[in-house]
ROTI-487198 format. One record per residue (C-alpha): residue number from 0; residue in one letter; x negated, y negated, z. Coordinates in Angstrom, 2 decimals, m for minus. Layout:
// residues N
REC     n   res        xx        yy        zz
REC   NUM     a         X         Y         Z
...
//
This chain:
// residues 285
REC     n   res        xx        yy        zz
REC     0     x     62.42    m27.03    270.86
REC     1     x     61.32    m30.27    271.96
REC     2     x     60.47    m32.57    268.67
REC     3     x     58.14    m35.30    269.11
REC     4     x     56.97    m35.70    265.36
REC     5     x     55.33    m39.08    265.72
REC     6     x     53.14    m37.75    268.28
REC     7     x     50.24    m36.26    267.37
REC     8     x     49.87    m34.19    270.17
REC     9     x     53.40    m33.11    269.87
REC    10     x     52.56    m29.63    268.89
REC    11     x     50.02    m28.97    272.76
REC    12     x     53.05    m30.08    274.93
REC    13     x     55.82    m28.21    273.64
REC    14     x     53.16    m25.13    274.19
REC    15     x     52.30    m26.28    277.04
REC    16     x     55.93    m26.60    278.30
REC    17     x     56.71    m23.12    276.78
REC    18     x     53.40    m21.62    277.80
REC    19     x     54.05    m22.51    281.69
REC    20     x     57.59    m21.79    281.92
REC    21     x     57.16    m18.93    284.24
REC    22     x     55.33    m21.14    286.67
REC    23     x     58.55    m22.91    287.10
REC    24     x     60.13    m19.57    287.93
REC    25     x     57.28    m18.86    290.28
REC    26     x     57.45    m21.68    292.82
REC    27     x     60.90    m21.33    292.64
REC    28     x     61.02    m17.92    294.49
REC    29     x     58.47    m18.32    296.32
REC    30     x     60.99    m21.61    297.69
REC    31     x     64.26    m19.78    297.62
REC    32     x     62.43    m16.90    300.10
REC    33     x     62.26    m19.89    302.89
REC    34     x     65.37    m21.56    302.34
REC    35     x     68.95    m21.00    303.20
REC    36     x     71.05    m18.68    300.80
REC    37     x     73.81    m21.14    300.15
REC    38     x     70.59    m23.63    298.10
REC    39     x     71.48    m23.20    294.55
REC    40     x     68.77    m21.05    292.46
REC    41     x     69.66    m23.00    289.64
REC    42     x     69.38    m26.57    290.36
REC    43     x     66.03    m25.93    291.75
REC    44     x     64.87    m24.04    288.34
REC    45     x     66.42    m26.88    286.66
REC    46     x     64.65    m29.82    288.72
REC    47     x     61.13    m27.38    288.20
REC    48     x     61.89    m27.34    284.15
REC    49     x     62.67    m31.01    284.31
REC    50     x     59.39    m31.63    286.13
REC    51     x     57.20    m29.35    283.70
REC    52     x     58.70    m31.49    280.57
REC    53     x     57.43    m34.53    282.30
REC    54     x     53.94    m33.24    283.25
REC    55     x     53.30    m32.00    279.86
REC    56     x     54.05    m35.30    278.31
REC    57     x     52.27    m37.14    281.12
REC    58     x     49.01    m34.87    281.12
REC    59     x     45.23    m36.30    280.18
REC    60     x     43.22    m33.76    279.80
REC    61     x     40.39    m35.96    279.72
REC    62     x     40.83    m36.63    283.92
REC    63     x     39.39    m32.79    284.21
REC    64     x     42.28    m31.15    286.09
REC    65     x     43.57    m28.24    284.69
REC    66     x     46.94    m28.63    283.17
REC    67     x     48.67    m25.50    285.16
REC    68     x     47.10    m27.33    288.61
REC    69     x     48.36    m30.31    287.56
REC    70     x     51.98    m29.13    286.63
REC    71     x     52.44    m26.83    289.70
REC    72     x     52.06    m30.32    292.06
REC    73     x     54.87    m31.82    289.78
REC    74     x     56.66    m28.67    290.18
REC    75     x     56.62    m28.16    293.58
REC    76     x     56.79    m31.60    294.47
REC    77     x     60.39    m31.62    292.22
REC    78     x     61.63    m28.78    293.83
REC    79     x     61.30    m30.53    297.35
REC    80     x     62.95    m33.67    296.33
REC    81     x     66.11    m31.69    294.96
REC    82     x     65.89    m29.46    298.28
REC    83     x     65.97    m33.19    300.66
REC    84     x     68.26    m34.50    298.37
REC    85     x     70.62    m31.66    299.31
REC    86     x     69.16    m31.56    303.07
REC    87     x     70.89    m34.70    304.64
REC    88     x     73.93    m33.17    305.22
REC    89     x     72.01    m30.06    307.70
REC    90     x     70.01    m33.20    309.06
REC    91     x     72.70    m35.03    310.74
REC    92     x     74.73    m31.42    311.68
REC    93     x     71.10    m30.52    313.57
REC    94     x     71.53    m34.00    315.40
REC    95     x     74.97    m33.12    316.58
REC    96     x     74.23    m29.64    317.54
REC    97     x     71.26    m31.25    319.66
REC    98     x     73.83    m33.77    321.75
REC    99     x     75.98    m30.69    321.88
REC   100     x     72.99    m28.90    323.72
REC   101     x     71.99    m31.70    325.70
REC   102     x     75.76    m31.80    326.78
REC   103     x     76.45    m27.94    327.38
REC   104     x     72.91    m28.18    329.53
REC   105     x     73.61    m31.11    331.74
REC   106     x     77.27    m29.77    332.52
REC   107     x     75.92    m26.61    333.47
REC   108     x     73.11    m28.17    335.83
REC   109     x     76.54    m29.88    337.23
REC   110     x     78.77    m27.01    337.17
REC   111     x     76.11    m24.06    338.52
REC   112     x     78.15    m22.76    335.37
REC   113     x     78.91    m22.31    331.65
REC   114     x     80.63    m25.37    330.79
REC   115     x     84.48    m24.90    328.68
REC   116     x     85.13    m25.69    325.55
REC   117     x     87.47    m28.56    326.88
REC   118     x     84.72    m29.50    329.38
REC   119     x     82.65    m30.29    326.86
REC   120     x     85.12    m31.80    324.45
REC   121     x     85.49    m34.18    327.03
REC   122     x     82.21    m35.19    327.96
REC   123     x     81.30    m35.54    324.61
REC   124     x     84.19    m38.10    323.88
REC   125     x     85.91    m35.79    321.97
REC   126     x     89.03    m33.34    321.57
REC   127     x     88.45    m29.36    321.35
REC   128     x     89.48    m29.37    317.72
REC   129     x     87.08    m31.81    316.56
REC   130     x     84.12    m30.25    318.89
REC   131     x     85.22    m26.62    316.83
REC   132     x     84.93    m27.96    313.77
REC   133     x     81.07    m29.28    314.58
REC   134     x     79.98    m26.28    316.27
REC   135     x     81.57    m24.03    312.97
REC   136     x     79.26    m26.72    311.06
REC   137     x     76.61    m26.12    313.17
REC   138     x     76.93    m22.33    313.00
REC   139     x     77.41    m22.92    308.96
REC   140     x     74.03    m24.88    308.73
REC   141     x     71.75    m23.26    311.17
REC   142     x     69.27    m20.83    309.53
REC   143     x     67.48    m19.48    312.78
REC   144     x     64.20    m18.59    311.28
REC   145     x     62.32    m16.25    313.83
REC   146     x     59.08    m18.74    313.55
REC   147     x     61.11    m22.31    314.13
REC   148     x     63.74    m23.98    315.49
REC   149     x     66.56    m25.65    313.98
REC   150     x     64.38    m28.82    313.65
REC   151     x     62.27    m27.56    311.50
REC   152     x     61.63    m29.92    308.05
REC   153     x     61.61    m28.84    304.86
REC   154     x     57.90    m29.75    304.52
REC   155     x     57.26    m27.36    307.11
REC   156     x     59.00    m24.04    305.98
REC   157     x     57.69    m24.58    302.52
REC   158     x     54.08    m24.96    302.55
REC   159     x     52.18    m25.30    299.24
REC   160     x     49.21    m22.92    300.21
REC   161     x     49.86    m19.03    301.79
REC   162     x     49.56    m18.81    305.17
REC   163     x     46.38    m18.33    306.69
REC   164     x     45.29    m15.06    309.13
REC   165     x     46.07    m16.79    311.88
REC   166     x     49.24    m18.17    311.19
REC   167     x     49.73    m14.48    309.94
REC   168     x     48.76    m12.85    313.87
REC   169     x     51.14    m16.22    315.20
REC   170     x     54.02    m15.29    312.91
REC   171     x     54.14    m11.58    314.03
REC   172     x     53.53    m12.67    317.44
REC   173     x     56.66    m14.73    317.38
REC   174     x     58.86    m11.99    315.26
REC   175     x     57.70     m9.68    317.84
REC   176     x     58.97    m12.41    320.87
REC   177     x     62.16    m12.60    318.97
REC   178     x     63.14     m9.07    318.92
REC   179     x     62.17     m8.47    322.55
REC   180     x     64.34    m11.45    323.90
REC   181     x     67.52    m10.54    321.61
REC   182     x     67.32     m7.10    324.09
REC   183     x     67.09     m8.69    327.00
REC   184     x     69.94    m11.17    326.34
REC   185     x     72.83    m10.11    328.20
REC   186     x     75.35     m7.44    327.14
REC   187     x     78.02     m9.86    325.34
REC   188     x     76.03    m12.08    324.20
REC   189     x     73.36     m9.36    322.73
REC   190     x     76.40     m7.95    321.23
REC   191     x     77.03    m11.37    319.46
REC   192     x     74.12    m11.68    318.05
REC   193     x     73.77     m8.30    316.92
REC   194     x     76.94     m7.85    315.01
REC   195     x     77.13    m11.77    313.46
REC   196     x     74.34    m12.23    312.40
REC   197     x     72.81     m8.71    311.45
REC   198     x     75.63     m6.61    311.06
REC   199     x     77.29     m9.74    309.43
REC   200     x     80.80     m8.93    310.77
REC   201     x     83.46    m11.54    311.02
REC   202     x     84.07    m13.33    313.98
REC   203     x     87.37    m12.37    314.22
REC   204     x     86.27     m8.73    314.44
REC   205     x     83.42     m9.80    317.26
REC   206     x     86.16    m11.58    318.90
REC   207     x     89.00     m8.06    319.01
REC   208     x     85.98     m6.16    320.40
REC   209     x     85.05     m8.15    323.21
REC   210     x     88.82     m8.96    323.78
REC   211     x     88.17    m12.70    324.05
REC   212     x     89.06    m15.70    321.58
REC   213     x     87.65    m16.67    318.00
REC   214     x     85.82    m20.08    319.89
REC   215     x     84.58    m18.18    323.19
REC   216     x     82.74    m15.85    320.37
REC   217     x     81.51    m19.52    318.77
REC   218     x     80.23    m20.44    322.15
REC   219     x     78.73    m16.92    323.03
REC   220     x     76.95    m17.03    319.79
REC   221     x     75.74    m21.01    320.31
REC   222     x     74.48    m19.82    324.23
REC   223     x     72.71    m16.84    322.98
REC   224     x     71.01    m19.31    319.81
REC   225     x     70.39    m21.62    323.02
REC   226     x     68.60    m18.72    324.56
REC   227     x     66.68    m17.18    322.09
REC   228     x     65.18    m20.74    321.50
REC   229     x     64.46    m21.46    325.01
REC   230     x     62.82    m18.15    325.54
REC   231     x     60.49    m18.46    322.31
REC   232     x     59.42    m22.09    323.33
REC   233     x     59.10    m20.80    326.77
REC   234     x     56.43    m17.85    326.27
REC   235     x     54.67    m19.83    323.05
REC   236     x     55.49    m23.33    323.25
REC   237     x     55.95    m24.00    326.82
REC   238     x     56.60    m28.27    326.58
REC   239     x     59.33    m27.53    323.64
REC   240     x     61.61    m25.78    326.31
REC   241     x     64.63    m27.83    326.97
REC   242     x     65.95    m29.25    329.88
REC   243     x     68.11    m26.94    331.58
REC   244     x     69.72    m29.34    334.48
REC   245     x     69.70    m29.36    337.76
REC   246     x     66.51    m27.90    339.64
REC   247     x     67.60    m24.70    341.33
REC   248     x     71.56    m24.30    340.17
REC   249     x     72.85    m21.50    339.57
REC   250     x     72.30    m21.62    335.70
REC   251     x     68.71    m22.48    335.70
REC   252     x     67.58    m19.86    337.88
REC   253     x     69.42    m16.80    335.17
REC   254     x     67.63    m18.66    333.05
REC   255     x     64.28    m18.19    334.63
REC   256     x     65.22    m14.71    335.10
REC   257     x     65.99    m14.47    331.50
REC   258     x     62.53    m15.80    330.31
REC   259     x     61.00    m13.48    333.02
REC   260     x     63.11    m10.33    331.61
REC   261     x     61.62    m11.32    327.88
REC   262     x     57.97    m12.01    329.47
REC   263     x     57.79     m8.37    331.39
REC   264     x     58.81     m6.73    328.12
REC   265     x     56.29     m7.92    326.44
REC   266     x     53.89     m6.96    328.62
REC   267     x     55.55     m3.45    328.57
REC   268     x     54.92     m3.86    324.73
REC   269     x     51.17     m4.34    324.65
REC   270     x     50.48     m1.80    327.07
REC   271     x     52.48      1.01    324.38
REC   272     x     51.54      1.66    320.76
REC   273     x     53.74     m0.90    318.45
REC   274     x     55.29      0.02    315.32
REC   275     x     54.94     m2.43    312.47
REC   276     x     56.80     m5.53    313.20
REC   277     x     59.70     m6.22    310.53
REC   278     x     58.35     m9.14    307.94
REC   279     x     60.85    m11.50    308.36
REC   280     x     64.42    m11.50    309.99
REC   281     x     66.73    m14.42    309.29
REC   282     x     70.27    m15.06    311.14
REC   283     x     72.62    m17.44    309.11
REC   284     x     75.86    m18.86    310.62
//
């Protein structure tokens, strides 16, 4: 009970506070269906309670604006602020996992080949140890959304309003890119993809199977990631694609071949019926 006995209007908060309680719970699921499963249910509930105390004490009814409009901004806006406060940590792994791309790409425009682990290491002023520990970071943090890229803020994945029809028809159009270009990665790294991040075995397991180490599976699975990416930006967002070297080498032209693979099963696609598209898939390393 919250006791405010030398306020008259004492009595209208603590209703109101009780009254909208389940709009706390509200926002908050609606937030923990966009956000990684390792963000705490409870700190955001408690940041959303926190924030509904405070708007009932702070509301003036005389300004006109209903009180549960009024609280839900507070409420949402509380939730966000817990969720950056938590963010900074995934902000600076995304920035190393981008120099790690940008690295991996140039050395293969170099090589006409899929860099090593120690090839990397070294060009990134580093030794293997230290550049397995940041890609297991990187693989910890990523949430691969089938609509964005690794990039993606906060602000964007949690928008106050529901989506609109067409970001409905551009959300299924993506899902349905996704799927398509996980089967037309190739074999291994399909395989990857498939049983880490859907299947959800261990890498250890992935690694037996294929008969290759624990950190060639952690490369596999960053290359196919890579992929997946490139071939999303490359059939929707065309200028997002990154740089994959030099002109011509041996690495950018699979790649081309890749993106042409996904492309012509697409087209396959439209030209059969389509079953319902799945509503959302998310892979978490």
């Amino acid at each position: 009970m919250i006791e405010s006995p030398a306020d008259p209007q004492g009595n209208d908060t603590e209703q109101r506070i009780i009254g909208h309680m389940p709009l706390v719970g509200h926002i908050v699921r609606e937030t923990m269906s966009r956000v990684p499963s390792h963000v705490s249910r409870d700190d955001l509930v408690s940041a959303g309670l926190t924030a509904l105390v405070q708007a009932a004490q702070a509301y003036d009814e005389s300004r006109g604006v209903p009180f549960e409009r009024y609280a839900a901004t507070r409420i949402r806006g509380a939730v966000l602020d817990g969720l950056r406060a938590i963010d900074w940590a995934s902000r600076s792994v995304r920035r190393r996992a981008r120099d790690l791309d940008d690295t991996r790409s140039r050395l293969a425009g170099m090589l006409g080949r899929n860099p090593t682990a120690a090839e990397v290491a070294s060009a990134a002023g580093m030794s293997e140890q230290e550049l397995k520990a940041n890609e297991d970071d990187i693989a910890r943090a990523q949430v691969l959304s089938l609509q964005a890229s690794t990039t993606t803020s906060l602000d964007e994945l949690l928008p106050a309003r529901a989506p609109s029809p067409e970001a409905m028809v551009e959300h299924k159009e993506q899902l349905t890119y996704l799927v398509e270009a996980i089967k037309e990665l190739p074999e291994r790294l399909r395989i990857v993809v498939e049983d880490y991040f859907f299947a959800e075995r261990p890498m250890a397991d992935i690694a037996a199977d294929l008969g290759v180490t624990d950190s060639r599976v952690s490369q596999m699975r960053a290359e196919a990631l890579r992929l997946l990416r490139d071939a999303l930006n490359h059939a929707l967002e065309p200028s997002m694609v990154s740089d994959a070297g030099k002109p011509g080498g041996c690495a950018n032209r699979r790649r081309e071949a890749y993106f042409a693979a996904v492309a012509a099963r697409h087209a396959e696609g439209l030209r059969r019926p389509r079953q319902a598209a799945p509503n959302r898939i998310d892979a978490v390393g």
